[in-house]
N, C-alpha and C positions, 0 to 999 in steps of 0.2 A: 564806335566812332559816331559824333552826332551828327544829326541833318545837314549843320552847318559846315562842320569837315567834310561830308560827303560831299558837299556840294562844290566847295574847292578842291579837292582830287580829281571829281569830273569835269570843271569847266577847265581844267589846264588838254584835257582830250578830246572834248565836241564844243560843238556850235552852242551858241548860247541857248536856242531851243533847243535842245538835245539835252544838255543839263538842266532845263527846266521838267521838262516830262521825266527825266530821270527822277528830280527831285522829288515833286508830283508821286511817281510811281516808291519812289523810299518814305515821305510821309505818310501814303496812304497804309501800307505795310505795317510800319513800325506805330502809329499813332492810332489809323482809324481798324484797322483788323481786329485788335484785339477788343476792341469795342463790339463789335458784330461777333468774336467767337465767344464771348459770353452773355449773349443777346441782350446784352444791357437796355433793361426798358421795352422788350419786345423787338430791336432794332433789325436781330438776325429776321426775323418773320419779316418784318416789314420789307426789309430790300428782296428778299424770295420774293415776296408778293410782286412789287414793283421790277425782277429782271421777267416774272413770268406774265406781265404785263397788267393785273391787277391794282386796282387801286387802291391809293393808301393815303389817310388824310395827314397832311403835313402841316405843322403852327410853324412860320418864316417868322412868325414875331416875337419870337424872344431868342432869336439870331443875334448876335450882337458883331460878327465879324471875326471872330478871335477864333483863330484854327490849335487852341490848346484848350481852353478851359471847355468843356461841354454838359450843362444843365443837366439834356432830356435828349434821348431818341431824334426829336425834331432836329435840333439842333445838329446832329451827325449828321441825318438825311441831307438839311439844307445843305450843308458846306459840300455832300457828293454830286446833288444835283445843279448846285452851281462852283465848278472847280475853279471860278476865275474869280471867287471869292481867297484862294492860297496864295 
């Protein structure tokens, strides 16, 4: 079932915030996991580093907005640490 279906199955049973964090929590699953389980680009080290609070140097500038197509490592990072780019 895609994001998009999912997303209509849930919004007919919660609140529209409710459906959105759901959403949220099935793209990050389905779309950014498997990016980090093959640490594409060093991505998996990177977020280790950053939940153990180490730092980690991030380029936002070649960001472009688009929660599908993803360049580079940055580009995953940016879209986790700003979710209100989805």
């Amino acid at each position: 079932m895609s994001v998009v279906m999912k997303a209509i199955h849930f919004q007919k049973h919660f609140s529209y915030d409710e459906t959105m964090s759901i959403i949220l929590m099935i793209f990050i699953d389905e779309i950014i996991v498997p990016w980090i389980n093959v640490d594409y680009d060093g991505l998996k080290t990177d977020i280790l580093k950053i939940l153990s609070e180490d730092k980690v140097q991030i380029n936002i500038k070649s960001y472009q907005n688009d929660i599908v197509t993803f360049k580079n490592k940055h580009n995953v990072t940016t879209l986790l640490i700003h979710p209100d780019n989805i």
